[in-house]
C-alpha positions in Angstrom: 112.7 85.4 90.8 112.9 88.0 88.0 110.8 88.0 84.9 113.9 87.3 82.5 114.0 83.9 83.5 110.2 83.0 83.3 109.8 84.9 79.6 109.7 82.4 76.4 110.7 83.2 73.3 106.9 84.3 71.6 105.1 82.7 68.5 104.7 85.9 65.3 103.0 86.8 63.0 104.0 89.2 59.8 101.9 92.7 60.4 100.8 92.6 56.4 98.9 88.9 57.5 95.4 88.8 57.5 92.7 88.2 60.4 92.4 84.6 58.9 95.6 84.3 59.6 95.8 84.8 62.7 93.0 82.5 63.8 94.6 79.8 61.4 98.1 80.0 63.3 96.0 80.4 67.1 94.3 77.4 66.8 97.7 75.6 65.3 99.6 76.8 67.6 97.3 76.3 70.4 98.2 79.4 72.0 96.0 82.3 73.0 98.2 85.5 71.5 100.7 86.4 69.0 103.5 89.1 68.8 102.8 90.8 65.6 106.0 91.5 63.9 107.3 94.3 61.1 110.4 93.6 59.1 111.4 91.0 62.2 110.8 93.6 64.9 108.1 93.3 67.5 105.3 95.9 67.1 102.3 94.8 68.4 100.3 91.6 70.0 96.8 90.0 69.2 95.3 88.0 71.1 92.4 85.4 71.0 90.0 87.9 72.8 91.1 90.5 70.2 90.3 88.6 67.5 86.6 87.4 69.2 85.1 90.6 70.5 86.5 91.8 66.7 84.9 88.7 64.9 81.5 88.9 66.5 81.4 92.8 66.9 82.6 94.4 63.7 80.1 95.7 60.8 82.5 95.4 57.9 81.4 93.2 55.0 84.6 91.9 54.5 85.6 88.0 54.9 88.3 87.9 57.2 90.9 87.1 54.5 90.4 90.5 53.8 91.1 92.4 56.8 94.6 93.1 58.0 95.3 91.9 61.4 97.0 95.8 61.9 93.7 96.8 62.4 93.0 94.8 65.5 96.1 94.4 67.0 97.4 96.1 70.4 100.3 98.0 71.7 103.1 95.6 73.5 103.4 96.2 77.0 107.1 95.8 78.0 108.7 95.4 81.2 112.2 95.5 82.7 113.7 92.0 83.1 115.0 92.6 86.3 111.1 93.0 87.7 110.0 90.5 90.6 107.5 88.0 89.4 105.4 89.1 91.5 105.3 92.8 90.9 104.6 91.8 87.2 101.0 90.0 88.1 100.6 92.9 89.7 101.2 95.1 86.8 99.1 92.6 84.6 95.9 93.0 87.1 96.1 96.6 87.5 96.6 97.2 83.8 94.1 94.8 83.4 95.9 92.6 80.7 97.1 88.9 79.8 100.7 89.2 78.9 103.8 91.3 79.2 107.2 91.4 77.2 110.9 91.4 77.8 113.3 92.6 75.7 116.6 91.7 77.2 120.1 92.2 74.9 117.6 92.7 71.8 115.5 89.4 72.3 112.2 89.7 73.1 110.5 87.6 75.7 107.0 86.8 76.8 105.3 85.6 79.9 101.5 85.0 80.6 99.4 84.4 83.1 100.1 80.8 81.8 103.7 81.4 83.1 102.7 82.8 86.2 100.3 79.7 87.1 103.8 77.5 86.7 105.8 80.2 88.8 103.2 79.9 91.4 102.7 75.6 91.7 106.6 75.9 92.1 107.1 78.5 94.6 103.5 78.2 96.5 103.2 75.5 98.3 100.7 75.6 100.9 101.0 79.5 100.9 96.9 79.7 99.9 93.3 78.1 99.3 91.1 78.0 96.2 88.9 79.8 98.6 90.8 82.7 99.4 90.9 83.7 95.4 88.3 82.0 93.7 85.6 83.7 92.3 82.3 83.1 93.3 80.4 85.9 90.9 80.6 84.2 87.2 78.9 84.3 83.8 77.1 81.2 83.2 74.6 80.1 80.3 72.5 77.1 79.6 73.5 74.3 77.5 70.2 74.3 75.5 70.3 77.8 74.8 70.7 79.3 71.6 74.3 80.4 70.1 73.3 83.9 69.2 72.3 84.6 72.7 75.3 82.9 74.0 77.6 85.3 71.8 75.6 88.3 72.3 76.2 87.2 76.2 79.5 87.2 75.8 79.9 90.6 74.1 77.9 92.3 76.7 80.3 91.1 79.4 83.7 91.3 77.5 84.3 87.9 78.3 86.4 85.3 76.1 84.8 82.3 77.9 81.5 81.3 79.8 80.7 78.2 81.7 77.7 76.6 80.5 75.2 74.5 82.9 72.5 71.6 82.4 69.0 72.0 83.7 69.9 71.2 87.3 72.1 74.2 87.1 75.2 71.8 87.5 78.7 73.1 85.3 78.8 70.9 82.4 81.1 72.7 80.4 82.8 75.7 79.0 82.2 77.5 75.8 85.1 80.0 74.7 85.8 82.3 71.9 88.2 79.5 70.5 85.6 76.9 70.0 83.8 79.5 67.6 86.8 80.1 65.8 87.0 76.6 65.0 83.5 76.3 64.3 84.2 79.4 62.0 86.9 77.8 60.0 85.1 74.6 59.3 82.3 76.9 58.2 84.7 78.8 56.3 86.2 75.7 54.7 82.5 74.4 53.2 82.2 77.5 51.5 86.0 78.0 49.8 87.2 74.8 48.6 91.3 76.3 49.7 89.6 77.1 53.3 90.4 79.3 55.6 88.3 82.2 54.7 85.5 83.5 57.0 82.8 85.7 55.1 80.4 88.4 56.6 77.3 85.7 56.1 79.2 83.0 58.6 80.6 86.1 60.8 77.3 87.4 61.1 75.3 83.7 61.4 76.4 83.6 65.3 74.9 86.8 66.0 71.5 85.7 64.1 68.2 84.9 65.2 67.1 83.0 62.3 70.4 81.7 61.2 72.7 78.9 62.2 72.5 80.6 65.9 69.5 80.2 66.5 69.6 76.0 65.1 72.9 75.5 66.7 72.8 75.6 71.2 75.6 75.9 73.4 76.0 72.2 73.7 76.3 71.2 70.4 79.7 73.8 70.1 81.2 73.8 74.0 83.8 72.1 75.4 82.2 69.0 76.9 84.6 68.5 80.2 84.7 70.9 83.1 87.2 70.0 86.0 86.7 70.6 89.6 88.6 71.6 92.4 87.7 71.6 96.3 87.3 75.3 97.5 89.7 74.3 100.3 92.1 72.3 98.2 95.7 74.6 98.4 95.8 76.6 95.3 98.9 75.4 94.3 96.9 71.7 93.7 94.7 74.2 91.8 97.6 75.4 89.2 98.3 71.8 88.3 95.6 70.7 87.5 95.1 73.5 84.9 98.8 73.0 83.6 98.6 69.5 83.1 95.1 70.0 81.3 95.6 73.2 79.4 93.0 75.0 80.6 92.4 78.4 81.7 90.0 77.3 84.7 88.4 74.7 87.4 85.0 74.8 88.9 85.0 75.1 92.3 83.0 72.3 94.6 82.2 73.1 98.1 81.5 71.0 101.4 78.2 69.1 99.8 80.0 68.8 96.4 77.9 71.6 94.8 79.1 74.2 92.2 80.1 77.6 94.3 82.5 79.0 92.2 85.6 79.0 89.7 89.6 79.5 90.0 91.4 80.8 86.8 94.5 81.7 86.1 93.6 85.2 86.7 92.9 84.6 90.1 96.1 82.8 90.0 97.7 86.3 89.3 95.7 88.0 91.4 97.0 85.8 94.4 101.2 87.0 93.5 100.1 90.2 93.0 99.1 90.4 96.4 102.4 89.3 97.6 104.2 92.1 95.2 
């Protein structure tokens, strides 16, 4: 199949809109990127890992109302429309990136690793295992740990997600860069009565050892359901189970029913990339 028919029309954003903004319409939306656009045309993309790593890493004073999203955003990466699906996962792991554009007859298209996890529980069947992708090396945290050292975890990894465990080291849920947006926003929306607004004082509160990051743990913000998969369960089983969930990742079970792992949509890619 080429990429033309997999690409969807994307979800903008004006270029003079602010880092609020853009958190405001992500969480909407729920999507994980926007095309940035200038006087209609397409001139960059942000996405939610973007905006977290910016969030949580910047040393501006400003609220986020008051930074322009132009200042974060990233070059699009395009790609011809008559490319093979596969060649294009290929192209996303190598690059080591989440989406890639089409323009085809002056509309512009995007597909995600989202798309590719579809592609894949369509055209896949019984072609792999979650064993033969998953990965068994992953970032974990405890759920009674505090939220600055969660963040501060994440940041040192550059990762947008982390599963979090309970004291008998068992996955009880996931904490990701969109559950402290949200937390952000409600924040945001105590201190300015029209909402929406994000100062340095919250911004900097995740990062603090005497502020709300160190009150707040990892359970009391995280995503309270992780779903499992078999490690030898066929990956395309895998795929739908994220679709039909809307998640980015499973935890993977073994023989004794014990945690050995996670499958993600990046593994996902990883697994038509090696078919490219």
């Amino acid at each position: 199949m080429q990429v033309k028919e997999l690409a969807k029309k994307p979800i903008g954003i004006l270029k003079h809109s602010t880092m609020s903004d853009v958190i405001k319409k992500l969480l909407e939306n729920h999507i994980s990127r926007l095309v940035v656009l200038d006087s209609g045309n397409p001139v960059g993309i942000i996405s939610q890992k973007d905006v977290g790593f910016f969030l949580f890493n910047d040393s501006t004073k400003d609220g986020l109302d008051k930074i322009p999203l132009s200042s974060v955003m990233n070059n699009i990466e395009y790609v011809d429309g008559d490319t093979t699906v596969e060649k294009c996962a290929k192209t996303l792991v190598d690059k080591k990136i989440s989406s890639l554009c089409v323009k085809e007859n002056s509309q512009l298209g995007i597909f995600t690793k989202t798309d590719l996890a579809v592609y894949y529980s369509k055209n896949y069947s019984k072609k792999h295992k979650v064993i033969d992708f998953m990965t068994h090396d992953y970032i974990s945290t405890h759920n009674a740990t505090p939220l600055f050292k969660v963040v501060r975890k994440m940041l040192e990894h550059k990762i947008s997600r982390i599963i979090t465990k309970n004291q008998s080291e068992q996955p009880v849920g996931i904490l990701s860069f969109k559950d402290l947006f949200r937390i952000s926003l409600e924040l945001g929306s105590e201190e300015d009565d029209e909402g929406f607004t994000l100062s340095d004082q919250i911004r900097r509160g995740f990062l603090s050892e005497k502020g709300f990051g160190s009150i707040s743990l990892a359970k009391d913000v995280m995503s309270k359901e992780i779903l499992t998969v078999k490690f030898n369960d066929d990956l395309e089983n895998a795929c739908k189970i994220m679709l039909n969930n809307n998640v980015s990742g499973l935890a993977v079970l073994d023989g004794n029913d014990g945690f050995t792992g996670i499958i993600s949509k990046t593994d996902v890619t990883r697994a038509l990339s090696s078919m490219s």
